[in-house]
C-alpha positions, 0 to 999 in steps of 0.5 A: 435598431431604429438608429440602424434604419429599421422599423421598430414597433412598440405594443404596451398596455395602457389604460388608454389606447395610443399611438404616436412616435417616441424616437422614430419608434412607434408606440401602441398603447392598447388595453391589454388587460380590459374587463380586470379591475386592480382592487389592490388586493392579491389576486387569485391564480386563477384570476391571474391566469385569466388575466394574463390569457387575455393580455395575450389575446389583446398583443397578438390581435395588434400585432395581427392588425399591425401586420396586415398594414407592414409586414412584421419581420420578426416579433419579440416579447417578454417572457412575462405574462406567458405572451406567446401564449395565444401568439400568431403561427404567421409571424417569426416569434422570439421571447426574451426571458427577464426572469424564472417566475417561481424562483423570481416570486420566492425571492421575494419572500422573507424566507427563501429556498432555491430548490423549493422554487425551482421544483414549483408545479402551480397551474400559472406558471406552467402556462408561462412555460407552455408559451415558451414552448410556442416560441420559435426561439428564445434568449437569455442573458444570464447562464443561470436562467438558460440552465434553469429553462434548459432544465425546465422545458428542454430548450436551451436559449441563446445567451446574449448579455445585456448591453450597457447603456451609460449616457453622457453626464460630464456636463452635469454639475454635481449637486448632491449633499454629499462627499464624493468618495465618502459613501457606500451606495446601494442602488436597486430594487429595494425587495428581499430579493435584492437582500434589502434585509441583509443590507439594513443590518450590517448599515450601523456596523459598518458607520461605527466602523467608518465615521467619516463615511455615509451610506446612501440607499437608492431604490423606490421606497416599496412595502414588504412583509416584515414579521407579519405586517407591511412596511415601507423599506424606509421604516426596516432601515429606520428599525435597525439603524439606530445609531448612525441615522443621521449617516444614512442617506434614503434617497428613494427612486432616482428617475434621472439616469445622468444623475443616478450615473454621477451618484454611482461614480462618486461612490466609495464602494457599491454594494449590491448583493442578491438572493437571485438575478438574470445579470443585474443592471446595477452590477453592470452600470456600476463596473462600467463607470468603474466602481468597485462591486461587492454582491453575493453568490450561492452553489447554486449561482445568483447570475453575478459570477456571471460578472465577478469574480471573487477578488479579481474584478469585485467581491462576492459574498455568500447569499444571507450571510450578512457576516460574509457581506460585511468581511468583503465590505472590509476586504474591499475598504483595505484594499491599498491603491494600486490594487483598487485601480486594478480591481476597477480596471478589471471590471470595466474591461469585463463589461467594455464588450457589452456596448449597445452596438456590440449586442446590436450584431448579436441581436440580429444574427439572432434576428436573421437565424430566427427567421430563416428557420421560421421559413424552411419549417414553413416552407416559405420562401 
């Protein structure tokens, strides 16, 4: 947007308040949610609800003041924190949704159920569900959130998918301790969400398989609940690799996004299954640089048949069947040449539409439409 000329305008919350230039765009950092003190421990739904009406508060009273300076043409927040709660009835308002919070939530349990999640009623939510409401037009990328909103609030957002953004690193020499093209590679969120369980268990299977090959694991290095205490995900791999350690490779977070791109494109195969998602980066930046995506999908979807489909452009297992990951893995291993490159093409054909000026057209249609509509219901002209 700002590359096009337009003014972009950034409100984030800090523990300080700020505002300075990043890229001709201006930064606000304001205390969104003063007087809320992080102990560490979880918070009570009601103290969480309260928090987040005051996160409100605080982004719509700088996006007032901001406002008065500039007219703001169009505002877009996520749909996280229920934002467009205590939003300004003067200002064109359009949410991006990120996610489905209770099914987001039960994800990342040990033990999930879809359909539970999705029938969940708790007080917090229903507040970020009534912002929805309040928005004056709404955006997903994946069909499966746009069902489940539809399903949900009776609105159905406007699908735009997520552009690709792979920044050039020709130029960058590779410098890994690592053979390129002998590793399988997991790169995301490390939680129960993304499966991080299923993956632990099928790592000793597949080196005894392939001694030539390595696995390598990317993602910060979090604490999850694992038969009823916390660990580090570090400590479930170390748990259930027990012969091939010295095979596997934790990386934790690679913050350098050139040299998390070369990782990527150095890899055998990558391998990203997930309970649940709203069209993941990871499977997006993997079949854009042309690798070859094993992940997961259920009846109900994961958003990445969105992406894949089964055999013609990556593999998709079945959701918590570590068996099913490890038959694709092997599927995917066998492939003769010929079909691999037809695989990797395929893949890069499918997200080769998703360029950033692409979805920058999209986006302003929908930008445009949003605030045409605003006027005729307001009578502004």
């Amino acid at each position: 947007m700002a590359e096009h000329g337009h003014l972009v305008e950034i409100i984030t919350e800090s523990e300080f308040e700020e505002t300075f230039y990043w890229n001709n765009i201006i930064v606000h950092k304001i205390k969104a949610t003063r007087g809320f003190q992080d102990t560490g421990k979880q918070m009570s739904v009601v103290k969480k609800l309260l928090k987040n009406i005051c996160r409100s508060y605080w982004y719509n009273k700088e996006a007032a003041r901001i406002h008065k300076e500039k007219k703001i043409d169009i505002i877009q927040s996520v749909n996280s924190y229920g934002l467009a709660l205590l939003r300004k009835r003067n200002i064109p308002y359009l949410v991006r949704l990120s996610d489905y919070p209770a099914l987001w939530s039960g994800a990342n349990r040990p033990e999930f159920e879809f359909q539970s999640c999705v029938a969940s009623r708790r007080f917090d939510e229903e507040i970020q569900f009534t912002a929805l409401r309040r928005a004056d037009a709404l955006i997903v990328p994946s069909v499966l959130v746009q069902r489940l909103i539809n399903d949900r609030i009776g609105i159905k957002p406007k699908l735009i998918e997520s552009p690709v953004l792979i920044e050039n690193h020709m130029d960058i020499t590779w410098k890994e301790e690592l053979e390129k093209n002998e590793y399988f590679l997991t790169f995301s969120e490390l939680n129960y969400r993304k499966e991080i369980h299923i993956v632990a268990r099928i790592i000793d299977k597949l080196l005894d398989h392939y001694p030539n090959m390595k696995y390598v694991v990317c993602g910060r290095d979090r604490l999850i609940l694992y038969e009823n205490r916390y660990i580090l995900v570090s400590e479930l791999f170390n748990l259930h690799i027990t012969k091939n350690s010295d095979r596997f490779v934790f990386m934790g977070e690679i913050s350098d996004r050139s040299r998390m791109f070369l990782i990527i494109q150095h890899a055998r195969l990558c391998i990203l299954p997930t309970r649940v998602d709203n069209l993941p980066n990871t499977c997006l930046e993997a079949m854009a640089l042309g690798k070859i995506v094993v992940s997961s999908t259920s009846i109900q979807g994961t958003s990445v048949e969105q992406l894949i489909i089964d055999g013609y452009n990556g593999f998709l297992s079945d959701v918590e069947d570590e068996e099913s990951l490890y038959q694709k893995i092997e599927y995917a291993m066998q492939l003769l040449d010929d079909d691999k490159e037809l695989i990797q093409y395929r893949a890069m054909e499918r997200v080769k539409e998703l360029t950033p000026e692409k979805i920058y057209v999209k986006m302003m249609n929908i930008y445009n439409e949003t605030i045409e509509n605003f006027k005729q219901n307001n009578n502004i002209r």
